[in-house]
N, C-alpha and C positions, 0 to 999 in steps of 0.2 A: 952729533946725533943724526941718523940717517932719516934724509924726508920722502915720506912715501910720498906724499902730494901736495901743492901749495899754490894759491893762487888767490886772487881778485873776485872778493865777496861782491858778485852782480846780479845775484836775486835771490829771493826767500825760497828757491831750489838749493842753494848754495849753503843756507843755516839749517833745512833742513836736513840737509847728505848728510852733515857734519853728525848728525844724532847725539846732540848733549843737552838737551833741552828735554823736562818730563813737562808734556805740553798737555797731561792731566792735574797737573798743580795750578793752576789757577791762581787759586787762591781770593775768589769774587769780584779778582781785578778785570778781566773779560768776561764780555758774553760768551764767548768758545776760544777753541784754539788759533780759528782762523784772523781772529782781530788780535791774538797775543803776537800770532807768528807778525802775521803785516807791521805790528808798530816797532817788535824787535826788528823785523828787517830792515825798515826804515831809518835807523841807529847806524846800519853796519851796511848796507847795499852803497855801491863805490864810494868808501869810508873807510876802509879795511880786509885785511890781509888774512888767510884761516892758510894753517899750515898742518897738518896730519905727521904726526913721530912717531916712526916706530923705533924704540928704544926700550931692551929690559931691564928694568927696575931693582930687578931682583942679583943684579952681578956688583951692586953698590955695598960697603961695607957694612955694619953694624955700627951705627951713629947715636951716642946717648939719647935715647927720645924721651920727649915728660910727658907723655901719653898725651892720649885725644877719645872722650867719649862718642861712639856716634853708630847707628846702625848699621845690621848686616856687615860686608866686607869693609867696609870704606874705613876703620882700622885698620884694619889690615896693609890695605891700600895706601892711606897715609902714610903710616910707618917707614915703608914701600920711599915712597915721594920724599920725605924727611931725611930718608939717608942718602939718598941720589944727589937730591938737591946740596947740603952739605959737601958733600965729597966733591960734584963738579961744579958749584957756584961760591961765589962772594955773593954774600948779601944777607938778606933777614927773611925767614919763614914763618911764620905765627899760625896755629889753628884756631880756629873758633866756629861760628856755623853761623851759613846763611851769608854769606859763601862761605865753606868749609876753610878756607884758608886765603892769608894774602901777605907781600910782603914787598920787599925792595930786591933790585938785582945792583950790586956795584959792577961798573963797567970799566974796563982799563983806562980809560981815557980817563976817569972822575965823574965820569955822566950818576944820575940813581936813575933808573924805572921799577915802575911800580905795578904789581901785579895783583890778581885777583885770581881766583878756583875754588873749584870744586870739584868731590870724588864722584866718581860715575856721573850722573845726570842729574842739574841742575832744575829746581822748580823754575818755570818760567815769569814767576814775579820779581824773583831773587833773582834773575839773568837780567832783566828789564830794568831793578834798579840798579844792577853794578855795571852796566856797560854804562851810566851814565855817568862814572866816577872817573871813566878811562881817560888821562888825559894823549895827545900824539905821543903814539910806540909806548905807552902802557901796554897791557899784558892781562888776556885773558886766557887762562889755562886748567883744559879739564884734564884731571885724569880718569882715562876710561877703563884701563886695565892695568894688569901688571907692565904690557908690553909699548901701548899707545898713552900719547898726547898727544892733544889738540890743542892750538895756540889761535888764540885772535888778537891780532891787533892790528888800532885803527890808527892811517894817519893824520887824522886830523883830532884836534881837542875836542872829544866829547863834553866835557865837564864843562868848560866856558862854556861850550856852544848849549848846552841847558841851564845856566848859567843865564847867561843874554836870554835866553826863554823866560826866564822864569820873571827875570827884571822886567820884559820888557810887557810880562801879563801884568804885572804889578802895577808896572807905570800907565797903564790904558787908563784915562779917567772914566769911561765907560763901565769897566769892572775892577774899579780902586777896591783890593781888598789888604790887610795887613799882609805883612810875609809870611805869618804862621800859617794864615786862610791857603797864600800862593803857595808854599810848602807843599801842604794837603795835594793838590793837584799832580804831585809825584806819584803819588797813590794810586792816580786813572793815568798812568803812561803814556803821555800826552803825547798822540806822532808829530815828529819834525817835518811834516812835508811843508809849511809855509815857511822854513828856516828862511832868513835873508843871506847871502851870497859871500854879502860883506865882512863876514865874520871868519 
């Protein structure tokens, strides 16, 4: 697939160029957009990779689809993705919503990565929780059009590394709360900036 652009995610210039985030969804997780963009950035600033495709969608065969209910085009769009992905991947695609879609890539070697997307533009609550699943060289993938994909991925384990957050709010005896309480704290998308090194 041919890459229009690709490089080193190094500031919250960088997630916004990309334009796949609807940074009026909310969702009562931020006070604005300007605290959703800073903690998503914080996730992905020298962490990961965003690569821009242009490739059309539409020269892929007709692939049995078992439909997908979902607003405006993003049927459309899907369907689109479902037949692409089939004809030039091994692996597994699954729709659902919230991210509209995720799956496994098999790679020659035996490797799986795992992926996550969505059609058009992603609320930015649903972006904040699924880059936390990413683990290194997972796979985040919007599709924007017929003709673009955007690709992120980070090399390092996101997932551990909130992970080790989440345990290590747990373990403060200061603010000892069950897991379910620590859980809940995903909810306010906690920035990484005091991450330790070590991990």
């Amino acid at each position: 697939m041919p890459v229009e652009e690709q490089g080193l995610i190094e500031s919250e210039r960088d997630i916004m160029k990309l334009d796949i985030i609807d940074w009026n969804r909310l969702n009562g997780s931020w006070a604005n957009s300007f605290d959703a963009l800073q903690t998503i950035a914080s996730w992905f600033v020298q962490k990961a990779y965003f690569t821009v495709v242009k490739h059309d969608l539409r020269f892929a065969p007709n692939i049995d689809w078992p439909g997908w209910k979902h607003a405006g085009s993003h049927e459309y769009l899907g369907h689109l993705y479902w037949n692409d992905f089939y004809y030039r991947q091994r692996g597994n695609l699954v729709f659902s919503d919230e991210p509209d879609f995720h799956g496994t890539l098999n790679h020659p070697d035996g490797g799986i990565s795992h992926f996550w997307g969505d059609i058009g533009k992603v609320s930015a609550q649903i972006f904040a929780l699924t880059q936390k699943q990413l683990g290194a060289h997972d796979l985040w993938i919007s599709v924007v059009n017929e003709q673009t994909l955007i690709i992120i991925e980070p090399f390092v384990n996101l997932r551990d590394r909130w992970s080790y957050m989440l345990m290590k709010y747990a373990g403060n005896s200061k603010t000892m709360k069950s897991f379910s309480q620590v859980a809940e704290i995903q909810g306010k998308f906690v920035s990484p900036s005091l991450w330790d090194t070590d991990i």
